[in-house]
PQR file with spaces between the fields and no chain letter, atoms N, CA, C, O and H, PARSE charges and radii, in Angstrom:
ATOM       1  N    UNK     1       0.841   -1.183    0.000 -0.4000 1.5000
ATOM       2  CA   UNK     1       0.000    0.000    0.000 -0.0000 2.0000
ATOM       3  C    UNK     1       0.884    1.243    0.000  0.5500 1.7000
ATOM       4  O    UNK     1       1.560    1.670    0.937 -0.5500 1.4000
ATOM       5  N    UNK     2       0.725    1.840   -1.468 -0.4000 1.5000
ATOM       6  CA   UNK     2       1.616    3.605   -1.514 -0.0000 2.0000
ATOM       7  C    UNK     2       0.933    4.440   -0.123  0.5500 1.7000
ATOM       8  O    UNK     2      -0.263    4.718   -0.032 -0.5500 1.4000
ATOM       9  H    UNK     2       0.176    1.494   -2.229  0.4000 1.0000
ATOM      10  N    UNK     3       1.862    4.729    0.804 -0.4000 1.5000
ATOM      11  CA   UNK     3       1.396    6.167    1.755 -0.0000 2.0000
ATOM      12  C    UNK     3       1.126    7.370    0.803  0.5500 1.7000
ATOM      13  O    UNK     3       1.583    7.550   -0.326 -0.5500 1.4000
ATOM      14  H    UNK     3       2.834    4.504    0.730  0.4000 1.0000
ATOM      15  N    UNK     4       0.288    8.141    1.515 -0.4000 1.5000
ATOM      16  CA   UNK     4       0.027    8.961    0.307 -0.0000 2.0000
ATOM      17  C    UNK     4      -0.263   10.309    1.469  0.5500 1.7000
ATOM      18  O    UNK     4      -1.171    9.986    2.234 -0.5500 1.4000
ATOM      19  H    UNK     4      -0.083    7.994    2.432  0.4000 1.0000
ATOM      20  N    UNK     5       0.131   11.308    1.680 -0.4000 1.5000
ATOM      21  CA   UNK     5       0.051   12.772    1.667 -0.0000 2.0000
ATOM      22  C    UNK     5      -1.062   13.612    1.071  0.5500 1.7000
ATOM      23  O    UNK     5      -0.492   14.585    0.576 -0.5500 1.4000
ATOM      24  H    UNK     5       0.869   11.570    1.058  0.4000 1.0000
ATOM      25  N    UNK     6      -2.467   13.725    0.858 -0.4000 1.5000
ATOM      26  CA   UNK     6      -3.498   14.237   -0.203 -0.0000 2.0000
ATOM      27  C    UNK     6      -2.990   15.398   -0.254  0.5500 1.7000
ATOM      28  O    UNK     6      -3.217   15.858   -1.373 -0.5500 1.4000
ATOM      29  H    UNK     6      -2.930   12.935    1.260  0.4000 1.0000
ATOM      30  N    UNK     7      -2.213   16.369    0.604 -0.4000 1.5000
ATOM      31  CA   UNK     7      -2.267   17.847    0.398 -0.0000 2.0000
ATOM      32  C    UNK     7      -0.935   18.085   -0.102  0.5500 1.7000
ATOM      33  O    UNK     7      -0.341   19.142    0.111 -0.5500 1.4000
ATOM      34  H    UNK     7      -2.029   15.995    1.513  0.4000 1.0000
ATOM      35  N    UNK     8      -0.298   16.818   -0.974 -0.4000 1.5000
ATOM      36  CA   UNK     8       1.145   16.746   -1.242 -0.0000 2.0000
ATOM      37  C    UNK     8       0.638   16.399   -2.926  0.5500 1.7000
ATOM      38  O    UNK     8       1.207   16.881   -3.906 -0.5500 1.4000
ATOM      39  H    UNK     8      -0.781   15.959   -1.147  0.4000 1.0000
ATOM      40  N    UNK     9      -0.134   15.787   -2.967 -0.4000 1.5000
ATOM      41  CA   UNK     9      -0.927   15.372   -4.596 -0.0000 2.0000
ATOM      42  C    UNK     9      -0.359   16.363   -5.498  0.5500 1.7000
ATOM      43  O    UNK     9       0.629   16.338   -6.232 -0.5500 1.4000
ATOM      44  H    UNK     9      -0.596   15.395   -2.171  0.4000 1.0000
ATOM      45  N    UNK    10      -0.865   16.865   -5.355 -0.4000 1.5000
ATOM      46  CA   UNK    10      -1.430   18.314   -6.912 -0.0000 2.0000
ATOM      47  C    UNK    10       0.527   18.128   -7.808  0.5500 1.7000
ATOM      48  O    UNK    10       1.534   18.053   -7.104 -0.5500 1.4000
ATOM      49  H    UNK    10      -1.668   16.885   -4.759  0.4000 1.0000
ATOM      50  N    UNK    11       0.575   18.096   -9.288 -0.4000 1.5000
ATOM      51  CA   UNK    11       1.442   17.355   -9.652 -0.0000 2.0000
ATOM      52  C    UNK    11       2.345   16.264   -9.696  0.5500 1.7000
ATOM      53  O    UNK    11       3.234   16.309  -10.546 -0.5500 1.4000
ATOM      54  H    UNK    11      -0.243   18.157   -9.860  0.4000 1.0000
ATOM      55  N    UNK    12       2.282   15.369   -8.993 -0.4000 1.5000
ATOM      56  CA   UNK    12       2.788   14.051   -8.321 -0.0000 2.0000
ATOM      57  C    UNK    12       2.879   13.448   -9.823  0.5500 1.7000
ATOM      58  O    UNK    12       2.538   14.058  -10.835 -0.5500 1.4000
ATOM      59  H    UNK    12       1.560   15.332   -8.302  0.4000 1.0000
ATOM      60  N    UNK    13       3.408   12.125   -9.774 -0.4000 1.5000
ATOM      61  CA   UNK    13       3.501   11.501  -11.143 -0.0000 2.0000
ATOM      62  C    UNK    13       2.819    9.806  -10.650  0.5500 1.7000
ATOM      63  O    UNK    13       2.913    9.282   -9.541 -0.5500 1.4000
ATOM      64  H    UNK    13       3.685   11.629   -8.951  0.4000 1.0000
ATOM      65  N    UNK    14       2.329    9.400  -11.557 -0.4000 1.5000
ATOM      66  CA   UNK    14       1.769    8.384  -11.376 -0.0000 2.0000
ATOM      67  C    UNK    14       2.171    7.115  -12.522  0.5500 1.7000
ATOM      68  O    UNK    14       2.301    7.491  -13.688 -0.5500 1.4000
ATOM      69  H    UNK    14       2.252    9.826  -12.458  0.4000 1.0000
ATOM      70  N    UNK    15       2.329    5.939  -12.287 -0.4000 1.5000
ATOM      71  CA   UNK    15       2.215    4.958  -13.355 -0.0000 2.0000
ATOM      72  C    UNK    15       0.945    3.721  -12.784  0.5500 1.7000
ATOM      73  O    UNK    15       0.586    3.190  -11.732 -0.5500 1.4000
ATOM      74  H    UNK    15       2.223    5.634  -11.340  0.4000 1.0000
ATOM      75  N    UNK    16       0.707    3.715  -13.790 -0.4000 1.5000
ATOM      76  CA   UNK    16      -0.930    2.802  -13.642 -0.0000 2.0000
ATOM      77  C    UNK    16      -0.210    1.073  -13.651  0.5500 1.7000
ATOM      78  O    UNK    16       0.499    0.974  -14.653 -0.5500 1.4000
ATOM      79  H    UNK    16       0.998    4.146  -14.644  0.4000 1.0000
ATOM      80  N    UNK    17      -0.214    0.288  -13.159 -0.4000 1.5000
ATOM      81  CA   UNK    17      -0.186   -0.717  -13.242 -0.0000 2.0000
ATOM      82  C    UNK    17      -0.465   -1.912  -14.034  0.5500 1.7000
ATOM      83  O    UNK    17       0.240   -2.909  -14.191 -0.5500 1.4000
ATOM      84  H    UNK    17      -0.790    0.368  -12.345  0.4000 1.0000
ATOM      85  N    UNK    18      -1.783   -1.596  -14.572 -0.4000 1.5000
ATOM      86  CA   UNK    18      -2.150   -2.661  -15.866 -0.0000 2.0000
ATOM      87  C    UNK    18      -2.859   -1.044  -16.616  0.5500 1.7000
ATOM      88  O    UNK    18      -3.759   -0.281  -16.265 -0.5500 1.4000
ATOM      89  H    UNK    18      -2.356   -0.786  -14.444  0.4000 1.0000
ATOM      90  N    UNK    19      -1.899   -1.080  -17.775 -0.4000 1.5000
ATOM      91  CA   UNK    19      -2.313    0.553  -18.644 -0.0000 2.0000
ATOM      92  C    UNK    19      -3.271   -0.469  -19.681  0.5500 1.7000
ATOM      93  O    UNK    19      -3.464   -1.576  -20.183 -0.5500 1.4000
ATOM      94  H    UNK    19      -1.168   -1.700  -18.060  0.4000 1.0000
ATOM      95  N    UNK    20      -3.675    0.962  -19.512 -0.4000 1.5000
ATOM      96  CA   UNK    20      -5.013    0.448  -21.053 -0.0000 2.0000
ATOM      97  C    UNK    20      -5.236    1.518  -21.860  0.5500 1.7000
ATOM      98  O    UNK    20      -5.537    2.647  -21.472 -0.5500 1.4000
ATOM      99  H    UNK    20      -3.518    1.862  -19.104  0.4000 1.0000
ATOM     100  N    UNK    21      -5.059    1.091  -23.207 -0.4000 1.5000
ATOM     101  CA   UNK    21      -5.397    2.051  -24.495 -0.0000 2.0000
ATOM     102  C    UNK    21      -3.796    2.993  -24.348  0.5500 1.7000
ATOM     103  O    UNK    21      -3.798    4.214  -24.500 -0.5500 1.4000
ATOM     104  H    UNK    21      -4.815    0.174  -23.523  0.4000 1.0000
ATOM     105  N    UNK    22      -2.828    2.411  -24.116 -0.4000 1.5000
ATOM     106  CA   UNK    22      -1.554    2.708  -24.382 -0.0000 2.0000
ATOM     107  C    UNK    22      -0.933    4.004  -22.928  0.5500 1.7000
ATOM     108  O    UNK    22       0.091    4.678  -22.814 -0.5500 1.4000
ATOM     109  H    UNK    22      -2.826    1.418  -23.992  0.4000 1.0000
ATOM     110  N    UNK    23      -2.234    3.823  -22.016 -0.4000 1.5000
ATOM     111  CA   UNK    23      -2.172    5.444  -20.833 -0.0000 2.0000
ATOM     112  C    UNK    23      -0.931    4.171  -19.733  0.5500 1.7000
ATOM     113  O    UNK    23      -1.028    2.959  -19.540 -0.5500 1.4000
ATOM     114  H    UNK    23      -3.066    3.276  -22.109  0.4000 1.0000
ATOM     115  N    UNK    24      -0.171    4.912  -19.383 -0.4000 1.5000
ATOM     116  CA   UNK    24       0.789    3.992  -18.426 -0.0000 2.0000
ATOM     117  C    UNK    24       1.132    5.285  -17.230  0.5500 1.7000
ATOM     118  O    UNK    24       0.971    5.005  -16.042 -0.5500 1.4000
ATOM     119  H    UNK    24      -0.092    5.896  -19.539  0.4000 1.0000
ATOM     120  N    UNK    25       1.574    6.601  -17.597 -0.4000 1.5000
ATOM     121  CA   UNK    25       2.103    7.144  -17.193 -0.0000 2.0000
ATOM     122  C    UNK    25       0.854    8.253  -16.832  0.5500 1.7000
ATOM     123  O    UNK    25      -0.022    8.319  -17.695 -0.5500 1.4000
ATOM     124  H    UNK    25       1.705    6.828  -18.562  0.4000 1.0000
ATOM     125  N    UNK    26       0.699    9.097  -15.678 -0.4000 1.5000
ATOM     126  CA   UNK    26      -0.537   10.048  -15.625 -0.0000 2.0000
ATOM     127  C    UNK    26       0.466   11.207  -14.348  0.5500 1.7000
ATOM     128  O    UNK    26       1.524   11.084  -13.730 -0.5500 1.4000
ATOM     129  H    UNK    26       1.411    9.043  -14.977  0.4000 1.0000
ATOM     130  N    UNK    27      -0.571   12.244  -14.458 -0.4000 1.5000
ATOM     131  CA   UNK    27       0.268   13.036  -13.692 -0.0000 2.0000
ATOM     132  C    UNK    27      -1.119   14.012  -12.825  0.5500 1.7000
ATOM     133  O    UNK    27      -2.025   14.417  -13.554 -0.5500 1.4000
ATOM     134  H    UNK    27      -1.430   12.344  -14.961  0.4000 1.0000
ATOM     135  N    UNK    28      -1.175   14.269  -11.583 -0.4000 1.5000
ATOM     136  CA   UNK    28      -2.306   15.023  -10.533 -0.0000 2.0000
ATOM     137  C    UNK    28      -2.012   16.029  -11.327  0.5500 1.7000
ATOM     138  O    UNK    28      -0.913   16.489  -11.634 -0.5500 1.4000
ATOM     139  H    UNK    28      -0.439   13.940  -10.992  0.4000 1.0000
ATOM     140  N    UNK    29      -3.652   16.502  -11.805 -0.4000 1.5000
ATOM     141  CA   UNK    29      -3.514   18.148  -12.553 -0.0000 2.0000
ATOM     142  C    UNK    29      -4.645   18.861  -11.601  0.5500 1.7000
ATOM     143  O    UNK    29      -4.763   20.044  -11.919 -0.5500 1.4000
ATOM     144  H    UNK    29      -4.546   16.128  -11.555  0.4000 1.0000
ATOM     145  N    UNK    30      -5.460   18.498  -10.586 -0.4000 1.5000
ATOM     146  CA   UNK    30      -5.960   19.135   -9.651 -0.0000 2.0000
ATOM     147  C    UNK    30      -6.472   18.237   -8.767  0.5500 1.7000
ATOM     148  O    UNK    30      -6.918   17.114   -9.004 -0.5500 1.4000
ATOM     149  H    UNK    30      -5.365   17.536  -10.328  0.4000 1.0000
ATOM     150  N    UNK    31      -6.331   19.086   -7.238 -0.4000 1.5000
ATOM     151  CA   UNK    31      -7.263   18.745   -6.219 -0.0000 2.0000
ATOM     152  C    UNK    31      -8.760   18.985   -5.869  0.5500 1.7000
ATOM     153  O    UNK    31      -9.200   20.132   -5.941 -0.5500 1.4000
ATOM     154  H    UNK    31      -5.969   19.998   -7.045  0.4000 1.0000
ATOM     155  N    UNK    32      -9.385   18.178   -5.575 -0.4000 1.5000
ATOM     156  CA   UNK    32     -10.827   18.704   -5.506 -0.0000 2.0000
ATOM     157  C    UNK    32     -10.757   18.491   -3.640  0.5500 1.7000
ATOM     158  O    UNK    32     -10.188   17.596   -3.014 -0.5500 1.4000
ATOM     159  H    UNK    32      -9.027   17.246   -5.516  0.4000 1.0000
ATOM     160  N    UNK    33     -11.398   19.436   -3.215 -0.4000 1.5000
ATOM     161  CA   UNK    33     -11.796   19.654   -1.470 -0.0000 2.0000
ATOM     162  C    UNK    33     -13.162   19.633   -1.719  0.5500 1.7000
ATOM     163  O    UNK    33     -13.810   19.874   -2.738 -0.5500 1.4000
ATOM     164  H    UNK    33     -11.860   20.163   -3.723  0.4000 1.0000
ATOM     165  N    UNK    34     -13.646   19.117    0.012 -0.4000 1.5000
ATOM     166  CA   UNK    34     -15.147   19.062    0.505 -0.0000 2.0000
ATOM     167  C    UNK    34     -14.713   20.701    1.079  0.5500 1.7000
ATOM     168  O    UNK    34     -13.661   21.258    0.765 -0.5500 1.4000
ATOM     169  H    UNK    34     -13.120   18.921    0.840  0.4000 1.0000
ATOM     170  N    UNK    35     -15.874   21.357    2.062 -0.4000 1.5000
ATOM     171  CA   UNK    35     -16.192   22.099    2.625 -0.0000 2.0000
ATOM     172  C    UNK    35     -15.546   22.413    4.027  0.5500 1.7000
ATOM     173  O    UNK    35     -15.841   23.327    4.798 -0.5500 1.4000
ATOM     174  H    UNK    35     -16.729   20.905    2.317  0.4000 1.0000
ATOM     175  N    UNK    36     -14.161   20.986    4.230 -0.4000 1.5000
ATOM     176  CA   UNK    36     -13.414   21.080    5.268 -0.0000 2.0000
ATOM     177  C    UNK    36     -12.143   21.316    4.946  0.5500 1.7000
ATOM     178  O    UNK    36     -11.131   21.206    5.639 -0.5500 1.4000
ATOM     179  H    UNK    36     -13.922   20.244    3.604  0.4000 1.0000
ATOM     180  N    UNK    37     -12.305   21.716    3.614 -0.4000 1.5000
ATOM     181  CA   UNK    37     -10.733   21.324    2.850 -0.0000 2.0000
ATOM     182  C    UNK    37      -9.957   20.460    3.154  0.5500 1.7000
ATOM     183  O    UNK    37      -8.808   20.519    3.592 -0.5500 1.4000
ATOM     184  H    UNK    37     -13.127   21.805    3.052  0.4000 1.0000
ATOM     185  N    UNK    38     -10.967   19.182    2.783 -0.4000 1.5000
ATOM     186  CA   UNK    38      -9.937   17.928    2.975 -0.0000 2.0000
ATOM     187  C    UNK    38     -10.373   17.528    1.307  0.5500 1.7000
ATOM     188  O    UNK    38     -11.421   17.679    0.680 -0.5500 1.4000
ATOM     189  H    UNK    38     -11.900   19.134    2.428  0.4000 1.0000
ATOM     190  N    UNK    39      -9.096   16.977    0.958 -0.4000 1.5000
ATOM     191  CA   UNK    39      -8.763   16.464   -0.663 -0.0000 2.0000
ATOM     192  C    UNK    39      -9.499   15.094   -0.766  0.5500 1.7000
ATOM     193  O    UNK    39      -9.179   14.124   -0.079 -0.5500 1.4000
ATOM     194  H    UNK    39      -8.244   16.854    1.468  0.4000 1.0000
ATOM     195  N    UNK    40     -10.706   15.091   -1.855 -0.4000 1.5000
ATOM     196  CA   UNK    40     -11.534   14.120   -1.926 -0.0000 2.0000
ATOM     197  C    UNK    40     -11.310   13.580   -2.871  0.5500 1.7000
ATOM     198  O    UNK    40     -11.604   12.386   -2.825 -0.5500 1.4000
ATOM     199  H    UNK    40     -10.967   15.880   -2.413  0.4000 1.0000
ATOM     200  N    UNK    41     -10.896   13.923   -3.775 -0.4000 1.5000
ATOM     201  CA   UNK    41     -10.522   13.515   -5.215 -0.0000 2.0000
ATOM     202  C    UNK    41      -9.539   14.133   -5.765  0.5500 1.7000
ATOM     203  O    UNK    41      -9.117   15.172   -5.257 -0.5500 1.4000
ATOM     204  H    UNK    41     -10.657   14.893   -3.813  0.4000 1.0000
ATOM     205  N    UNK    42      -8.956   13.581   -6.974 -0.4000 1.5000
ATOM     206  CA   UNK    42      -8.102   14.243   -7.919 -0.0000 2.0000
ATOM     207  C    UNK    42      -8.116   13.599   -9.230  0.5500 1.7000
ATOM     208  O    UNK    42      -8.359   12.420   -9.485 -0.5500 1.4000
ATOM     209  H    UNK    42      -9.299   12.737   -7.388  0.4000 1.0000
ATOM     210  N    UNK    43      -7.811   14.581  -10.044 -0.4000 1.5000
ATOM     211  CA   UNK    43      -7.702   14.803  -11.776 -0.0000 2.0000
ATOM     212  C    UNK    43      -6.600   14.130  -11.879  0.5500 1.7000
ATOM     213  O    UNK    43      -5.749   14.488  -11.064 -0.5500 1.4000
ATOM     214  H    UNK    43      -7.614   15.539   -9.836  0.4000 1.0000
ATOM     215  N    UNK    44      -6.190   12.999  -12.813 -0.4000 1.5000
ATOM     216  CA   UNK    44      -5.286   12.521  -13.364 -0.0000 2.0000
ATOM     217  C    UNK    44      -5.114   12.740  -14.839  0.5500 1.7000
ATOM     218  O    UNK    44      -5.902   12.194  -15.611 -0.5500 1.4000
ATOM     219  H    UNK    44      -6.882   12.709  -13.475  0.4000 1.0000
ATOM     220  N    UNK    45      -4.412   13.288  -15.163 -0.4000 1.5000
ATOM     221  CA   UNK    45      -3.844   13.536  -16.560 -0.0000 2.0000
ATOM     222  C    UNK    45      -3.244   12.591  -17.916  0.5500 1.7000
ATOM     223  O    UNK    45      -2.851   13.411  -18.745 -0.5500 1.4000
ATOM     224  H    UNK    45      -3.772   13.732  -14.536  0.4000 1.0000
ATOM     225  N    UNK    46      -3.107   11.676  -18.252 -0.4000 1.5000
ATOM     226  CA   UNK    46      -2.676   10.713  -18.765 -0.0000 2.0000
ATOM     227  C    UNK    46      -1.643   11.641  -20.084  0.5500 1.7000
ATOM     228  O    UNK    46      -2.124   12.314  -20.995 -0.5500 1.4000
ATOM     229  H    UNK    46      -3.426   11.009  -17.579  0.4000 1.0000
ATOM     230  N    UNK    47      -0.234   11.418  -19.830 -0.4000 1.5000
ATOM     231  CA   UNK    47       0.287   12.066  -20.575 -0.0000 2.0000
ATOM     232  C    UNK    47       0.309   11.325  -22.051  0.5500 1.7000
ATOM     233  O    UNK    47       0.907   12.329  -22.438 -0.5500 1.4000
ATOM     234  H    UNK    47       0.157   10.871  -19.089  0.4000 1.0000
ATOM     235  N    UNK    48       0.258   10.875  -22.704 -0.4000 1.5000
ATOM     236  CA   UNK    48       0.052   10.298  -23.830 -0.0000 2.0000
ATOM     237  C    UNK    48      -1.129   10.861  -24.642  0.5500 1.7000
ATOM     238  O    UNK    48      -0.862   11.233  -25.785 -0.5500 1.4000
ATOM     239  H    UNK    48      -0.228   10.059  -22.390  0.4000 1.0000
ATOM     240  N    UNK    49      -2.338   10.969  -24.229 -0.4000 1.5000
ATOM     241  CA   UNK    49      -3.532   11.328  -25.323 -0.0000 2.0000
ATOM     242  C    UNK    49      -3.890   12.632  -23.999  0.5500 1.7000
ATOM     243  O    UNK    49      -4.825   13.285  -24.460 -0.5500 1.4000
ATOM     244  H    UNK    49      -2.555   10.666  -23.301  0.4000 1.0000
ATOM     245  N    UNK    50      -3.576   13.101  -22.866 -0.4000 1.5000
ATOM     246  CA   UNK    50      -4.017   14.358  -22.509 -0.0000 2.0000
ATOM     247  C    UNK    50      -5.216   13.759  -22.007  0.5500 1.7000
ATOM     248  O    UNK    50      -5.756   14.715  -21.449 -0.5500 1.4000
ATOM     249  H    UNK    50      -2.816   12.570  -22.491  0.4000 1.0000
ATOM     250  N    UNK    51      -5.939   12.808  -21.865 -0.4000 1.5000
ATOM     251  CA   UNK    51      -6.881   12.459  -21.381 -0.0000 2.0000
ATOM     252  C    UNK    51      -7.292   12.828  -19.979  0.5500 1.7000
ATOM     253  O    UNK    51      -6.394   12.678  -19.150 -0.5500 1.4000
ATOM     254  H    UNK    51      -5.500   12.032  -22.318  0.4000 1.0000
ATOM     255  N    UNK    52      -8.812   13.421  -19.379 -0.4000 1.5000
ATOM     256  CA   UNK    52      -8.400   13.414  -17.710 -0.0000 2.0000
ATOM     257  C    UNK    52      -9.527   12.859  -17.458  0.5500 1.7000
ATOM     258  O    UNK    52     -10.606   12.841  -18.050 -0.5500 1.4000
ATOM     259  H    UNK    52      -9.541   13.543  -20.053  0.4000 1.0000
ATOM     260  N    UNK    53      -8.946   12.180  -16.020 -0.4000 1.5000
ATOM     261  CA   UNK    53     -10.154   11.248  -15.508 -0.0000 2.0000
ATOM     262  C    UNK    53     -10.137   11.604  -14.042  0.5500 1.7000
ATOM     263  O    UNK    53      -9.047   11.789  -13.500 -0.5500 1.4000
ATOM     264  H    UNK    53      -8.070   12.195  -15.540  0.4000 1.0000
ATOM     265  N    UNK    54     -11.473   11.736  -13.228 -0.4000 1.5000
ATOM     266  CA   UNK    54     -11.468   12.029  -11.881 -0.0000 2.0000
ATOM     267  C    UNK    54     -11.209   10.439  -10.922  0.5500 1.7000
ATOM     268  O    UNK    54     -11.349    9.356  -11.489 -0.5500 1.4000
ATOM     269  H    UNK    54     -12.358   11.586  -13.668  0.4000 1.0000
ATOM     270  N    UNK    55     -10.894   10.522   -9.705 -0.4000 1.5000
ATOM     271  CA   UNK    55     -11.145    9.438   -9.240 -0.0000 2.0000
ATOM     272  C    UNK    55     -10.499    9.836   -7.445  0.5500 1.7000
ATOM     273  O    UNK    55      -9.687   10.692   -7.092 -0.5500 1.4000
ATOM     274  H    UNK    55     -10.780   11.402   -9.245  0.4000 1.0000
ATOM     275  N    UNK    56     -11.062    9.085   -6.849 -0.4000 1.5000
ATOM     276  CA   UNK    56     -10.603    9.033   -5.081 -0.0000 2.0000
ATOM     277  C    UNK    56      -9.451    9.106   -5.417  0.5500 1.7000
ATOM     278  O    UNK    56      -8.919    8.402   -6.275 -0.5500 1.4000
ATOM     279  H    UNK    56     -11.721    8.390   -7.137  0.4000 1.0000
ATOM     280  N    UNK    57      -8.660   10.430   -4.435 -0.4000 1.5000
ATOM     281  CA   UNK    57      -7.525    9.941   -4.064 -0.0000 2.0000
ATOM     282  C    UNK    57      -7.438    8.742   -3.319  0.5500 1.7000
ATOM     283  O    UNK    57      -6.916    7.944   -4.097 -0.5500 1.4000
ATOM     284  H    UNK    57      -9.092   11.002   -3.738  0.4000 1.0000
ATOM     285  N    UNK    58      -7.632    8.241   -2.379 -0.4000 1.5000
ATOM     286  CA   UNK    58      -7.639    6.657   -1.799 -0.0000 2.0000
ATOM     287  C    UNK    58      -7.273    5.963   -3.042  0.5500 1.7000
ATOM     288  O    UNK    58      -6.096    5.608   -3.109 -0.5500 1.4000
ATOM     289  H    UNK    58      -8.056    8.889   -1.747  0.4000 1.0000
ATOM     290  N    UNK    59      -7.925    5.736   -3.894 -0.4000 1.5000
ATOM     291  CA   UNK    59      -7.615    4.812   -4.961 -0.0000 2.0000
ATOM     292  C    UNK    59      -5.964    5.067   -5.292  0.5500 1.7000
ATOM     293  O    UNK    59      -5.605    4.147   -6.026 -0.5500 1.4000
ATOM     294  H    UNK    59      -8.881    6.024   -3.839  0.4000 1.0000
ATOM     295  N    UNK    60      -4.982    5.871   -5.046 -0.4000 1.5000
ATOM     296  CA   UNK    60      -3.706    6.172   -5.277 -0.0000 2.0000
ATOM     297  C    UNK    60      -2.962    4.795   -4.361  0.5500 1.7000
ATOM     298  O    UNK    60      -2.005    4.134   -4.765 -0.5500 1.4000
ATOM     299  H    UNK    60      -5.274    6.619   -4.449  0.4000 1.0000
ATOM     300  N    UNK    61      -3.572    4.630   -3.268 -0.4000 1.5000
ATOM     301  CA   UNK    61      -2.907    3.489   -2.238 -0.0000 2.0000
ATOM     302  C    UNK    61      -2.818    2.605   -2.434  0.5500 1.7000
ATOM     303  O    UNK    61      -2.114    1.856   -1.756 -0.5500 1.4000
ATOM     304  H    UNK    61      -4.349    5.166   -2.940  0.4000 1.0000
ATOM     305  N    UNK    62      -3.904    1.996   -4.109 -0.4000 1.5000
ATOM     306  CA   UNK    62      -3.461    0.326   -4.098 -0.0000 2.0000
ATOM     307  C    UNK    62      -2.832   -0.071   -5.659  0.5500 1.7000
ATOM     308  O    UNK    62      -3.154   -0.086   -6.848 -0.5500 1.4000
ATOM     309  H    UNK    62      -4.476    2.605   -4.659  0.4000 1.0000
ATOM     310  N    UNK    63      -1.561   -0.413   -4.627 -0.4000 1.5000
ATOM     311  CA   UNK    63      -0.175   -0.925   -4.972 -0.0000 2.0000
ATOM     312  C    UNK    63      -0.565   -1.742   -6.602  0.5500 1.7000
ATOM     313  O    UNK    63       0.178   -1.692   -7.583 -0.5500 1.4000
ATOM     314  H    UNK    63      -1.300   -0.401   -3.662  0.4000 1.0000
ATOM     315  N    UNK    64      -1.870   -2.445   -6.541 -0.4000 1.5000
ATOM     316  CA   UNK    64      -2.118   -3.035   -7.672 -0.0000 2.0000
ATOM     317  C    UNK    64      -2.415   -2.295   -8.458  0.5500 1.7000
ATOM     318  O    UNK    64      -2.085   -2.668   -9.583 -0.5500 1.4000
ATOM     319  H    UNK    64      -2.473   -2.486   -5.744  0.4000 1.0000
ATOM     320  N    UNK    65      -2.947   -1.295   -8.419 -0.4000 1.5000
ATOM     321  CA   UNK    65      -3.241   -0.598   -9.872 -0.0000 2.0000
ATOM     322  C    UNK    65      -2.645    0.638   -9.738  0.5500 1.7000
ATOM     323  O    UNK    65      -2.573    1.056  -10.893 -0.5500 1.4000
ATOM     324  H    UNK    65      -3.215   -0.992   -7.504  0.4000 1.0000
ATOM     325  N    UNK    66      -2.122    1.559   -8.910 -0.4000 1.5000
ATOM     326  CA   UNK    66      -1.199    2.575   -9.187 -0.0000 2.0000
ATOM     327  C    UNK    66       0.005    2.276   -8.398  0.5500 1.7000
ATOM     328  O    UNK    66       0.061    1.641   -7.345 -0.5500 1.4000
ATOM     329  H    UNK    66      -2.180    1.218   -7.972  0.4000 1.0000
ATOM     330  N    UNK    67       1.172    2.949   -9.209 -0.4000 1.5000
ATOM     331  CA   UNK    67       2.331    3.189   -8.257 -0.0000 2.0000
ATOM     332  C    UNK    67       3.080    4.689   -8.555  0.5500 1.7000
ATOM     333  O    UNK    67       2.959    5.368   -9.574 -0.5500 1.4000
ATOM     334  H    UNK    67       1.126    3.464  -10.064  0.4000 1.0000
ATOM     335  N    UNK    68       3.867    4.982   -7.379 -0.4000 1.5000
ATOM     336  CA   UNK    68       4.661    6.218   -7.627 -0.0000 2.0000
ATOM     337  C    UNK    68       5.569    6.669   -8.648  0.5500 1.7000
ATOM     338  O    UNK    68       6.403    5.908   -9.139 -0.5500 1.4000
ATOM     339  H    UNK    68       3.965    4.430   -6.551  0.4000 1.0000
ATOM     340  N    UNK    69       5.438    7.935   -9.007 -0.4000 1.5000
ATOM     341  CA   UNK    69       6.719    8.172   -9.902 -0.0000 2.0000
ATOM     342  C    UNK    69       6.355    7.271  -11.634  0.5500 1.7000
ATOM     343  O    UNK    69       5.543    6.350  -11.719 -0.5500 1.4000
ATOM     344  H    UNK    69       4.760    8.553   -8.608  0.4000 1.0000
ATOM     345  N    UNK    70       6.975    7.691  -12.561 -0.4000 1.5000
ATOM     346  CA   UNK    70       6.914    7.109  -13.339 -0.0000 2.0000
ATOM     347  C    UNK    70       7.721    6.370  -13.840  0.5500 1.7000
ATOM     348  O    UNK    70       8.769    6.899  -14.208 -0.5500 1.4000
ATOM     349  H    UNK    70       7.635    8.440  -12.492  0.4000 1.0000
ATOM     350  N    UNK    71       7.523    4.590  -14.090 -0.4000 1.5000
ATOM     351  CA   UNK    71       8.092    3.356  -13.875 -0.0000 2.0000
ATOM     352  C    UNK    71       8.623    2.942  -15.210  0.5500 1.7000
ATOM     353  O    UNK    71       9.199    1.861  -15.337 -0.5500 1.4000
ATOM     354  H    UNK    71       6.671    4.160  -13.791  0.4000 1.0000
């Protein structure tokens, strides 16, 4: 399980674990906050087609489908 920092996110680099449609590599292009300013989500960038997809930060922690840095 990646430790993860949410208020450390915003540009971080990511590699996806099992890539699909050629996306391997993605990069945090924003944080989204609730009303406590705690980081609920974030924008992933897929550098290859520019693609962005929202999703839980939580989902950053499992080791099976994301890891740190780009691999």
């Amino acid at each position: 399980m990646n430790r993860i920092n949410p208020n450390k996110l915003l540009l971080s680099k990511w590699t996806a674990a099992r890539p699909l449609n050629r996306e391997k590599h993605f990069l945090v292009t924003e944080l989204f906050r609730d009303e406590q300013d705690r980081v609920f989500e974030v924008e992933l960038q897929a550098v290859m087609s520019q693609r962005n997809q929202r999703i839980s930060w939580a989902h950053l922690k499992d080791t099976d489908t994301w890891r740190m840095g780009w691999q």
